[in-house]
N, C-alpha and C positions, 0 to 999 in steps of 0.2 A: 504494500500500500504506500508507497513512496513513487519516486522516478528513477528510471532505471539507474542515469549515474548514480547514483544516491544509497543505493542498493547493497547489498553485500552477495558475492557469489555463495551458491546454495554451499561449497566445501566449507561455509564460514557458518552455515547457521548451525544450530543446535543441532545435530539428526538425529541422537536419542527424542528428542522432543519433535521435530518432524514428522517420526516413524509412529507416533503417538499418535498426533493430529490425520495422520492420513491412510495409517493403517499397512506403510511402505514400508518391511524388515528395514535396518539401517543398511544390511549387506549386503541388500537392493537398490539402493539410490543411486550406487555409484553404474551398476546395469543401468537401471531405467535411464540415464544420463547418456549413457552412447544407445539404446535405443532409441530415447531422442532424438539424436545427432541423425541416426542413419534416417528415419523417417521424418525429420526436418529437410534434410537433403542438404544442399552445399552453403546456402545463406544460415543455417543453423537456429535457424526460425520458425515456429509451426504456423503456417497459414490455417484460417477455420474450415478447411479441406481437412486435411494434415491433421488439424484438433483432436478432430470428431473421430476418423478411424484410430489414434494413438489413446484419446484416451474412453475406449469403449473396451480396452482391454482390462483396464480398472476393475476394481473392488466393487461391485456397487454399481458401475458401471451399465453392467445388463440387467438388471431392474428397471430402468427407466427407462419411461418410451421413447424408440429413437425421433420420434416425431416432435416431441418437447422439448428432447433434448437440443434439436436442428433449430429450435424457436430460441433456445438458452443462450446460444452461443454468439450470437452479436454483445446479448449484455456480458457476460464475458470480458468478451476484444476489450468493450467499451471500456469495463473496472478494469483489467488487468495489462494492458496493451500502451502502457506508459509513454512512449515514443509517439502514440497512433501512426505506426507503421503497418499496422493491420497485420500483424505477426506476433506471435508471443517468442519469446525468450523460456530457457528452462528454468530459470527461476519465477520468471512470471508466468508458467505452466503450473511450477510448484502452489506457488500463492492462490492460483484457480484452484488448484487440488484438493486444497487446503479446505477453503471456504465452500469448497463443495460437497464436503464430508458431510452430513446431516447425522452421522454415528457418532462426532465429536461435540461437546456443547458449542453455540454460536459463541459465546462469550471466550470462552477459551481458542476457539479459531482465532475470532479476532483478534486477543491478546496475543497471542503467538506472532499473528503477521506484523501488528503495530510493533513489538520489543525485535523484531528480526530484521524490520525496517527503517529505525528509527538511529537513524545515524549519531543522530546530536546526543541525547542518549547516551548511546557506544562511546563516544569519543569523551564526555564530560564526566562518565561513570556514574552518573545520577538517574539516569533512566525519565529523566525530564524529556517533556515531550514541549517543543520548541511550537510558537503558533505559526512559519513555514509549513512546520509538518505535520501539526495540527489540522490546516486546510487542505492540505494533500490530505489525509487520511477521511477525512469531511466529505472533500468532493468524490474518493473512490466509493466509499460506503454510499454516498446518495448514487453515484453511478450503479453499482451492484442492485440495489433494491429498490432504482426506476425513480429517484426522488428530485424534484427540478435542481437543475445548478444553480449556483450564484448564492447557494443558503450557507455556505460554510463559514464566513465571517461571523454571521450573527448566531451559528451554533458554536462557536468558540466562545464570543462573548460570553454565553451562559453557561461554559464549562468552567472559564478565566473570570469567576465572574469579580476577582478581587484585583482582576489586571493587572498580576505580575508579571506576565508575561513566559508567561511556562506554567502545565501542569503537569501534575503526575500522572503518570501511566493508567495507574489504580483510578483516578479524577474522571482520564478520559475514557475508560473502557465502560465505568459507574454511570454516566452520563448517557454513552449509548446503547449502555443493557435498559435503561429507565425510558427511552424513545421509545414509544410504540410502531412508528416506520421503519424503524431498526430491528425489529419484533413479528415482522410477518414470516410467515415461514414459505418456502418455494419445493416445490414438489420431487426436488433432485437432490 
């Protein structure tokens, strides 16, 4: 839920906690990473071609109607597709994965991608969530669950509501477990 420079490559994130959220052995990631590769092809990108057949091999995966599923995948591109190159990355493949687990609680998804994403955070050891990344994480989330843009200033306000200019992690995850638009549940 960041931009891609911004990112950390998937060898950096947690995979104990990864293989958690997503149901992937850990001594799997690093397979599923060149089967990526090979069914990306030479840009090392998954087109929503490319999406749909890689990941119907998933967990969970064949439960759901491919027909739904063909409807899912623009919002997808839309939340996870940080560049809007119209291709995912294997970490922003990961990040789809993630939030697409319906086996993991939402809350817990989400805290995973916000701490995995959150550079300022990483670098300051405080796990503060900076209001740059604040509105990145604002605007992906209303992206994922079809919510107009342009709202993410004024849901930080009422997350900052003491405007210091940084919240906690725990602040911001409280806030969007307490939305009810952050609360609808999707059938995948």
């Amino acid at each position: 839920m960041g931009a891609r420079s911004s990112r950390q490559s998937y060898q950096q994130w947690d995979l104990n906690e990864l293989s958690r959220q997503t149901g992937i052995p850990v001594d799997q990631v690093h397979q599923l990473h060149q089967e990526f590769i090979r069914a990306a092809g030479r840009d090392g990108q998954l087109d929503q071609r490319e999406f749909m057949n890689f990941y119907s091999r998933f967990p969970g995966a064949q439960q759901q109607d491919p027909r739904y599923m063909q409807q899912q995948i623009p919002r997808i591109y839309r939340t996870f597709d940080r560049d809007n190159s119209g291709t995912l990355s294997f970490d922003e493949f990961l990040s789809a994965v993630v939030m697409m687990n319906h086996n993991v609680p939402r809350r817990q998804r989400i805290n995973y991608l916000i701490q995995q994403n959150n550079q300022h955070g990483r670098q300051n050891g405080d796990g503060r969530i900076s209001p740059q990344y604040g509105h990145q994480v604002f605007r992906r989330i209303n992206d994922y669950y079809g919510l107009p843009q342009g709202t993410e200033h004024q849901c930080w306000k009422q997350v900052d509501r003491n405007n210091r200019g940084y919240v906690t992690q725990d602040e911001l995850i409280e806030y969007i477990s307490q939305q009810d638009a952050y609360n609808r549940r999707y059938q995948y």
